[in-house]
C-alpha positions as CSV (number, residue, x, y, z in Angstrom):
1,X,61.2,-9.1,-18.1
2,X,62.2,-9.4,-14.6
3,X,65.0,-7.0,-13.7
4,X,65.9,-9.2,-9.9
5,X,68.2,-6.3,-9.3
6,X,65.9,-3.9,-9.2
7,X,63.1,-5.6,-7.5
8,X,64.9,-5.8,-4.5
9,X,64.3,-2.0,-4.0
10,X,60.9,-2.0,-4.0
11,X,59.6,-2.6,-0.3
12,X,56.2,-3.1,-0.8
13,X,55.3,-7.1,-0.7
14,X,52.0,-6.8,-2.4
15,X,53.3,-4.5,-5.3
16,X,56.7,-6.7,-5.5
17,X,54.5,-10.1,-6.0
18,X,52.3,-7.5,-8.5
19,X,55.4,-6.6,-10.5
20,X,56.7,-10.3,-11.1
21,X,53.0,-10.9,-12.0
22,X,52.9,-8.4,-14.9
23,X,56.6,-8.2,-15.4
24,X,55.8,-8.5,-19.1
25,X,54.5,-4.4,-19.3
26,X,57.4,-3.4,-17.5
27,X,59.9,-1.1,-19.3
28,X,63.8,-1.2,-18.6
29,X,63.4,2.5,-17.5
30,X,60.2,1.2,-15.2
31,X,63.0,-0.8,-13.1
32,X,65.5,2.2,-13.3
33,X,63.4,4.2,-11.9
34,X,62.5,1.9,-9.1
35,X,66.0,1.5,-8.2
36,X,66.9,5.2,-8.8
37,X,64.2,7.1,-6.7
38,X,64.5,4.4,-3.3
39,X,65.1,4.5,-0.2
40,X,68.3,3.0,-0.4
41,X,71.9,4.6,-0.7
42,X,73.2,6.0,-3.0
43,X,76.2,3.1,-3.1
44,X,73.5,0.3,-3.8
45,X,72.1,2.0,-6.6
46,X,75.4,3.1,-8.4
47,X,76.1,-1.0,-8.0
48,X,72.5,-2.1,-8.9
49,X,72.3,0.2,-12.2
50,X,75.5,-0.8,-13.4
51,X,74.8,-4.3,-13.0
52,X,71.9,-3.7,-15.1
53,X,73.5,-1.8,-17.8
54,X,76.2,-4.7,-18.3
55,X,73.5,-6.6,-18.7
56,X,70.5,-5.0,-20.2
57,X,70.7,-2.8,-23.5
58,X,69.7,0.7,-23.3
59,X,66.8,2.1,-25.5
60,X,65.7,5.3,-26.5
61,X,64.1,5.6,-22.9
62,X,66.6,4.6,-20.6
63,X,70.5,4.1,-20.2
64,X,71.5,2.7,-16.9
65,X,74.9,3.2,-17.2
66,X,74.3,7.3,-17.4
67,X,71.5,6.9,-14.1
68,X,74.9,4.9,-12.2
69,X,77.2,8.0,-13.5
70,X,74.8,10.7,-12.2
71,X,74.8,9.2,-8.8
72,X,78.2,8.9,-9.3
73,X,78.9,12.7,-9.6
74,X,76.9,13.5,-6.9
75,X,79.7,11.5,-4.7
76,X,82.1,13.1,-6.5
77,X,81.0,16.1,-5.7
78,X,81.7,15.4,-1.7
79,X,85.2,15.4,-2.8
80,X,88.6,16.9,-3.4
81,X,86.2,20.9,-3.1
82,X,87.7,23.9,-3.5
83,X,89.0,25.7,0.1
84,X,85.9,28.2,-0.8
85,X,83.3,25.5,-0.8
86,X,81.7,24.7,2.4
87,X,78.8,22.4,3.6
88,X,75.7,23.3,5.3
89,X,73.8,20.6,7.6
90,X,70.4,21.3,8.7
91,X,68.5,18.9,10.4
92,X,64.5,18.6,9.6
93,X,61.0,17.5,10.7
94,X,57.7,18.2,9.7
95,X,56.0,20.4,12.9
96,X,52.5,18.8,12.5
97,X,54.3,15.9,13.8
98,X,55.2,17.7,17.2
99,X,52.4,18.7,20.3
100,X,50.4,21.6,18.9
101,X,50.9,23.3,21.9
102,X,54.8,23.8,21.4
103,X,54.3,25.7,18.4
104,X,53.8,29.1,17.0
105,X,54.7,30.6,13.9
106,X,58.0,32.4,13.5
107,X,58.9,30.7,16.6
108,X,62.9,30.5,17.3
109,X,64.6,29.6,20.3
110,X,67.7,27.9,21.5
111,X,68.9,23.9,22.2
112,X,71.4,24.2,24.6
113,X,72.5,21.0,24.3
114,X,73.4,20.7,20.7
115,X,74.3,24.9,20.8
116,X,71.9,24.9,18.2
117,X,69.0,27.4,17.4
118,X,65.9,25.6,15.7
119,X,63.7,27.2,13.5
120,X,59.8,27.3,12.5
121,X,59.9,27.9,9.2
122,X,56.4,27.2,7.0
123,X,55.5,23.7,7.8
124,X,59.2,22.5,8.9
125,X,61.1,22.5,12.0
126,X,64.6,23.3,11.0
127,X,67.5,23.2,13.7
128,X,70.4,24.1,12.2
129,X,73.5,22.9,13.4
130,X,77.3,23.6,11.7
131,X,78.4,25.0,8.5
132,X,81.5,22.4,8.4
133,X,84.1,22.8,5.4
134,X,84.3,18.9,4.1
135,X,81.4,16.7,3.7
136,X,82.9,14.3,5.9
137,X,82.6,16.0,8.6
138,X,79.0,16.8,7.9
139,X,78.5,12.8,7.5
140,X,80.5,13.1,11.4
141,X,78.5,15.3,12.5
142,X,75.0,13.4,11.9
143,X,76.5,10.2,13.2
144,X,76.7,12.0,16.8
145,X,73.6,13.7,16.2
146,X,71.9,10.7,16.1
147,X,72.8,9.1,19.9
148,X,71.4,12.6,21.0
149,X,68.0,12.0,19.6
150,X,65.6,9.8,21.6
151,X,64.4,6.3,19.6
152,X,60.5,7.4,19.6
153,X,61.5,10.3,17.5
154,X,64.1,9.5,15.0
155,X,62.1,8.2,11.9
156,X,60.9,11.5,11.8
157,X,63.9,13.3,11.3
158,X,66.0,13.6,8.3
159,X,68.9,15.6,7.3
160,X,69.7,18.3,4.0
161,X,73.5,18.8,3.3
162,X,74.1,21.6,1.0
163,X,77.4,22.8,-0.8
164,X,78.0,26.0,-0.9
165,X,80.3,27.5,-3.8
166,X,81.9,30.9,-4.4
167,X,80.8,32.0,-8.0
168,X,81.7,35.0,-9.8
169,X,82.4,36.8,-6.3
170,X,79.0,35.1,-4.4
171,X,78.4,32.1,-2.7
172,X,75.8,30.0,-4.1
173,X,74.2,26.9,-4.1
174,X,75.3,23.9,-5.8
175,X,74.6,20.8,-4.3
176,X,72.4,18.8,-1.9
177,X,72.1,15.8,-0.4
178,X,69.0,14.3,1.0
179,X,70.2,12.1,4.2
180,X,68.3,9.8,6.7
181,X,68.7,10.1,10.3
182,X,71.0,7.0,10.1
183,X,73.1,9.2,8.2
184,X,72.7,6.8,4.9
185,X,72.7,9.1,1.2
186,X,69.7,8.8,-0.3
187,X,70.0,11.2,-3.1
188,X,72.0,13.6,-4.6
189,X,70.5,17.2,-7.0
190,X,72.3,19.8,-8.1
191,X,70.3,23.5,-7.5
192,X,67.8,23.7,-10.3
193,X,68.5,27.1,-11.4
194,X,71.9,25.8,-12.5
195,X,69.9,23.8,-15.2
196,X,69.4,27.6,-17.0
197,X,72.8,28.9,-16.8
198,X,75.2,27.3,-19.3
199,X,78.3,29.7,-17.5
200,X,78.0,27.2,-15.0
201,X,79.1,24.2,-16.8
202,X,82.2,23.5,-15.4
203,X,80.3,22.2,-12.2
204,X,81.2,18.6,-11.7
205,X,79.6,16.6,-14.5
206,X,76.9,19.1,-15.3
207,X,75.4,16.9,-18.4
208,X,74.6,14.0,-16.3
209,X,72.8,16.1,-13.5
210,X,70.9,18.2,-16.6
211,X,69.8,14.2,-18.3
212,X,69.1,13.4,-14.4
213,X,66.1,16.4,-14.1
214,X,63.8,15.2,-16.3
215,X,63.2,12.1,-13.9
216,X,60.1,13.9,-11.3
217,X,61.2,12.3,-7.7
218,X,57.8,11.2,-6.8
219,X,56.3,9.6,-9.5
220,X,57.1,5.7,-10.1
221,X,55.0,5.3,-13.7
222,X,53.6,1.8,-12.3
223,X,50.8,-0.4,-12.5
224,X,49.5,-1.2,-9.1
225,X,47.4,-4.5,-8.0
226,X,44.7,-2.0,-5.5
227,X,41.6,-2.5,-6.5
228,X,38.1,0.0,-5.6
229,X,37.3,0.1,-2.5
230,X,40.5,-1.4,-1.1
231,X,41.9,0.9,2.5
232,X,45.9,1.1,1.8
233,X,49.1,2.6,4.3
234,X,50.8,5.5,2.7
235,X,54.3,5.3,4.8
236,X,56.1,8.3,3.4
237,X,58.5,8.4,6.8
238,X,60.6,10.3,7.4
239,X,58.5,13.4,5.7
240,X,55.5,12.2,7.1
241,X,53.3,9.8,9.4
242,X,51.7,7.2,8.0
243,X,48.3,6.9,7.3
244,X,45.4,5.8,5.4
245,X,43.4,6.0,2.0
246,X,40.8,4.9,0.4
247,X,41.1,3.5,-3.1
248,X,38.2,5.1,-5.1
249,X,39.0,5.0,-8.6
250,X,42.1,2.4,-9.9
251,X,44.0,3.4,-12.3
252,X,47.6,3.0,-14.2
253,X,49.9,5.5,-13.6
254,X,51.7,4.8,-16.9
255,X,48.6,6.4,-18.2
256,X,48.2,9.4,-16.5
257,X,44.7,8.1,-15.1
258,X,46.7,6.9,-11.9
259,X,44.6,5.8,-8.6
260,X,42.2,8.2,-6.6
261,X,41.9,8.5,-3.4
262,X,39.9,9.8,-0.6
263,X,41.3,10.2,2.8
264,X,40.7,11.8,5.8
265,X,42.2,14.0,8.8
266,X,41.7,13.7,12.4
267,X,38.8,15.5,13.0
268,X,37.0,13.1,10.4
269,X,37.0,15.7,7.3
270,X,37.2,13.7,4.3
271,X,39.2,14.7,0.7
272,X,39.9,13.3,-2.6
273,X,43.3,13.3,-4.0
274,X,45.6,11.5,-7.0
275,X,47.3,9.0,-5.0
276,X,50.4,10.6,-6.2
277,X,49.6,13.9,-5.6
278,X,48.7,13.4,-1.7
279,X,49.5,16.5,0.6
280,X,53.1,16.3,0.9
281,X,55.2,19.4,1.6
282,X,58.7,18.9,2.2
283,X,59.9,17.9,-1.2
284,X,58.0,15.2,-3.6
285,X,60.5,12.3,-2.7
286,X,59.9,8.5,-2.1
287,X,56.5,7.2,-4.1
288,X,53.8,6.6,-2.0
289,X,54.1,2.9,-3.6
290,X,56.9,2.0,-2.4
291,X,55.5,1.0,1.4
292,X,51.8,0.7,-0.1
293,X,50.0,-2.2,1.9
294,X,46.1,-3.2,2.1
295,X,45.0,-3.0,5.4
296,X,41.8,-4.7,7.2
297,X,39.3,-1.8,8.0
298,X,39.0,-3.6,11.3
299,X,42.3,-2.3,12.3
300,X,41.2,1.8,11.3
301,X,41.5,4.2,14.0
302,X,38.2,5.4,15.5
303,X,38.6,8.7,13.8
304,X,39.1,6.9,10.1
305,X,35.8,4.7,10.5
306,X,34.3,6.5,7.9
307,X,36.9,4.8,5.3
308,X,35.6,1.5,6.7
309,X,31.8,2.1,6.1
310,X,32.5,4.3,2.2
311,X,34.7,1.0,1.6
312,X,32.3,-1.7,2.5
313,X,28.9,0.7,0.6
314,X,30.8,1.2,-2.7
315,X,31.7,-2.3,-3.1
316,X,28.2,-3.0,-3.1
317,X,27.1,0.0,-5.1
318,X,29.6,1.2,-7.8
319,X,27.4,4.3,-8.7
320,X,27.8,5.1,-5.3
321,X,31.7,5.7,-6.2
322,X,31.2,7.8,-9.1
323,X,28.6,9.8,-7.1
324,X,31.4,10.8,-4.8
325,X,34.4,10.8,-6.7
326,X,32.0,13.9,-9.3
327,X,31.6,15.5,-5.9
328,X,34.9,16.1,-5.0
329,X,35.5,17.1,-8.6
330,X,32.7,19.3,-8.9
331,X,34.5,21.1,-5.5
332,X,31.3,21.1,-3.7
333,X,33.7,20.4,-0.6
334,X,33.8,23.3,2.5
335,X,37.3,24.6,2.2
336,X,38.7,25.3,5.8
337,X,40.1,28.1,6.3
338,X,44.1,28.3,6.1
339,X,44.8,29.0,10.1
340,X,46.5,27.8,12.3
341,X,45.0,24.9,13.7
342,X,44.9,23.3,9.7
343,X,48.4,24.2,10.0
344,X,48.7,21.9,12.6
345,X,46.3,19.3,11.5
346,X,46.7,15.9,10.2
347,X,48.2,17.4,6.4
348,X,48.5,20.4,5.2
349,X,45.6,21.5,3.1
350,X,47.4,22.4,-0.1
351,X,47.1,19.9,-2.4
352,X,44.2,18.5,-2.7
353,X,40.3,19.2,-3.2
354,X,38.3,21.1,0.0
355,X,37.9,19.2,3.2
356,X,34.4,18.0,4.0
357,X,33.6,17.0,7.2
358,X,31.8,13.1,7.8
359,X,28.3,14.8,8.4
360,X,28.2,16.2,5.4
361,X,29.0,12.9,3.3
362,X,26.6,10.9,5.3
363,X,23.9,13.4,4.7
364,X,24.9,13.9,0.7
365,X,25.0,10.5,-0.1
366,X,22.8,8.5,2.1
367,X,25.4,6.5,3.8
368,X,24.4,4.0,6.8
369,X,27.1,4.0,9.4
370,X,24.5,1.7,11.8
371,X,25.9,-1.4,11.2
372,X,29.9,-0.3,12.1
């Protein structure tokens, strides 16, 4: 089945056209999902997913109606708070995105301008800006924020609210609210440790958020039409840059054995990683799928030619691609060190196998890189 208002959500061309060609394996909670774990507001999906539960059954799987009420609650919950609740906006970006040599660890210093202090915290740049006591004003607050920040810069920026409570004498977590620069709500979670305490039940609509968790933010169970060998853009803006990988193995994700990939940093060191599982360190939101596009290795960057010559050999050798996929999974790769300059390198080197640099490969397996 076609689920047309769901479909609209994925922004992927290539995998839309793929999903209308194989609607017939798609699952009612497939197109949930889709909807559910987008890009778009939180408003459009509370509409889309009640649409579909007027006019779809539920199944054992899925029930529409309850996804729309979760998203729900989380709007509720910017509401009619108690005078003890307050909100906290911070505004984030990835540091690896900034010049290196405006960074060091630990670093904290002042912006005048927004009366601000910002923060290096990990891999993050946090500048925290008001603790406001209504989540209007927080939604305010981002609106002006966002004629302060210059154009080049601000799909790289996106903003946490959280809600603050006072429980049993302590403030605590409750809520937050992922948010994009625009200032549009893309999701709503409740603080996991909540999902352990049954005292704190009486939190707005606590069994919808608990049936909610289950659902892993990253992971859209989908078949894909990228085959071996194919060079794809993961846009996972704002949380990171775009970039490129290389398709190695295919794969279903509804099966677990979802794609492989091998991609590669700026100083040409090369790793292998489930596409779903590609260095990402903010929090696992937005599927790589949703923005996945082939790309012409013509068009790679001079530091990701080796993409273009692995893509065009193992197309003409498969055993070539098992050869290197059973290296990477054999860890024969050099690890790098965890310093510094990794910190501020292309990803961060956390999850995924070693890092081995373009010499290596081209010695290990023969590779001719004459004819690019």
């Amino acid at each position: 089945m076609i689920v047309k208002e769901a479909l609209k959500f994925m922004e992927s061309k290539e995998m839309k056209e793929h999903l209308i060609a194989t609607s017939e394996e798609m699952r009612l909670v497939d197109w949930c999902n889709l909807v559910l774990l987008s890009r778009a507001s939180i408003q459009d999906k509370i509409e889309a997913l009640s649409a579909i539960g007027e006019k779809y059954q539920q199944d054992e799987c899925c029930n529409p109606t309850v996804m729309a009420e979760f998203l729900q609650a989380g709007m509720d919950a910017t509401r009619n708070t108690p005078e003890s609740s307050f909100f906290v906006l911070q505004r984030k970006r990835h540091h690896h995105l900034w010049n290196k040599e405006d960074w060091r660890r630990g670093v904290i210093y002042s912006d005048l301008d927004m009366k601000s202090t910002r923060v290096i915290y990990g891999d993050l740049d946090i500048t925290s800006t008001e603790v406001l006591t209504t989540f209007e004003l927080a939604i305010a607050w981002i609106a002006k924020d966002y004629e302060y920040i210059e154009d080049p810069d601000r799909c790289y920026w996106w903003y946490e609210i959280t809600r603050l409570d006072l429980l049993e004498g302590r403030l605590m977590n409750t809520f937050n609210w992922l948010v994009s620069i625009e200032g549009v709500i893309w999701l709503c979670d409740y603080v996991w440790e909540l999902k352990f305490k049954q005292k704190y039940q009486h939190l707005e609509r606590f069994d919808i958020f608990k049936t909610y968790r289950e659902i892993s933010l990253d992971s859209l169970e989908l078949s894909n039409p990228f085959a071996y060998g194919d060079i794809i853009t993961i846009d996972r803006r704002p949380f990171l840059e775009p970039f490129h990988v290389l398709i190695l193995e295919t794969g279903n994700d509804r099966k677990g054995d979802f794609p492989q990939v091998l991609l590669i940093d700026k100083d040409r060191n090369i790793s292998f990683s489930a596409l779903r599982h590609l260095p990402f360190t903010c929090s696992n939101t937005f599927s790589p799928l949703f923005r996945a596009t082939r790309v012409k290795p013509d068009s790679l960057s001079a530091h990701e030619t080796p993409l273009k010559i692995i893509s065009e050999q193992i197309k003409q050798c498969s055993k070539l691609r098992a050869k290197i996929e059973a290296y990477y999974l054999e860890n024969k790769g050099e690890a790098k060190p965890f310093d510094d300059d990794v910190c501020y390198s292309y990803f961060y080197y956390r999850d995924c196998t070693p890092w081995t640099p373009w010499e290596v490969i081209l010695q290990e397996f023969g590779l001719d890189e004459s004819n690019s």
